[in-house]
N, C-alpha and C positions, 0 to 999 in steps of 0.2 A: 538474460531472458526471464528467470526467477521474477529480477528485482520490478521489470515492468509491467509482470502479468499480477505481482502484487499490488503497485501501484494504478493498475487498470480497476483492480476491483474495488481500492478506495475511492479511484473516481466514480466510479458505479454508485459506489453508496451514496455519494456526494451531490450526482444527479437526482438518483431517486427522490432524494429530500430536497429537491426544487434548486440545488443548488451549482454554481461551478465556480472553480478557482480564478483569479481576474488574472493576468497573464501581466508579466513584467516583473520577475525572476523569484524565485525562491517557490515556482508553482508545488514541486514536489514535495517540499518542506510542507507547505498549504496541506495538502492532500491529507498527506501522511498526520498531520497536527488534526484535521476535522475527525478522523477515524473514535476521537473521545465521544461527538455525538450519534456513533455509530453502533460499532462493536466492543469500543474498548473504552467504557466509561472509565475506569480505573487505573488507566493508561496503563497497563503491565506488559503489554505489546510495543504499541508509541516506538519506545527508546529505543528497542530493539531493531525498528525498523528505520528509525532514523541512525541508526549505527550502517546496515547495509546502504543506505544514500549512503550516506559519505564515504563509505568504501569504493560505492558504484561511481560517485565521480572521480574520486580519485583513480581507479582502474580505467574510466570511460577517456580522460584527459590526460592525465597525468603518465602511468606507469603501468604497462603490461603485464600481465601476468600477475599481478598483485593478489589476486582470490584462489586460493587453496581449494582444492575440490572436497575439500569436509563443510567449506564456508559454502561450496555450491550446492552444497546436496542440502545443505542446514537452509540455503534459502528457498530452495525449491520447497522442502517442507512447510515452510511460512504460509510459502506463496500458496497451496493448497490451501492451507490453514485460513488462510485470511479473505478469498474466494470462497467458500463453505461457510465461515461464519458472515460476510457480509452478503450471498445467497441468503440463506434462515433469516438476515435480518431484513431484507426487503421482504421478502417473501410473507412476513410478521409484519411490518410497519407500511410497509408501501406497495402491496400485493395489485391495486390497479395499476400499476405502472409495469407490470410485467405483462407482456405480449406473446 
């Protein structure tokens, strides 16, 4: 639940700036890659969060049980993180879009 309310808020940002992902696979990879013209010029994030996808498919498809509850609480903190920083940043760049 972490890893989608993370990836919700990259698509937020992604909207905000007039934009969405074109659908025909690798959307989350998409998401999570635009986050550079976002929050994370620097990409110091990025990697990190593309480290949880590939966890999160492999957990989602693959193998049960695979995510250790130190890796849930670490993404839950992300997920905070990265909802807070891409709030401030719409709220900074794209503030008519907020209703």
């Amino acid at each position: 639940m972490a890893y989608d309310a993370m990836r919700i808020s990259a698509t937020a940002a992604l909207r905000a700036a007039g934009y969405r992902v074109v659908r025909g696979g690798s959307e989350h990879y998409r998401t999570i890659e635009a986050l550079e013209f976002s929050i994370d010029h620097e990409k110091k994030l990025i990697p990190a969060l593309d480290k949880l996808r590939k966890k999160r498919n492999i957990g989602s498809y693959d193998d049960f049980g695979l995510i250790s509850q130190g890796e849930a609480d670490t993404c839950g903190k992300i997920a905070v993180r990265v909802r807070k920083e891409v709030e401030e940043w719409i709220r900074k760049n794209h503030a008519d879009r907020i209703t």
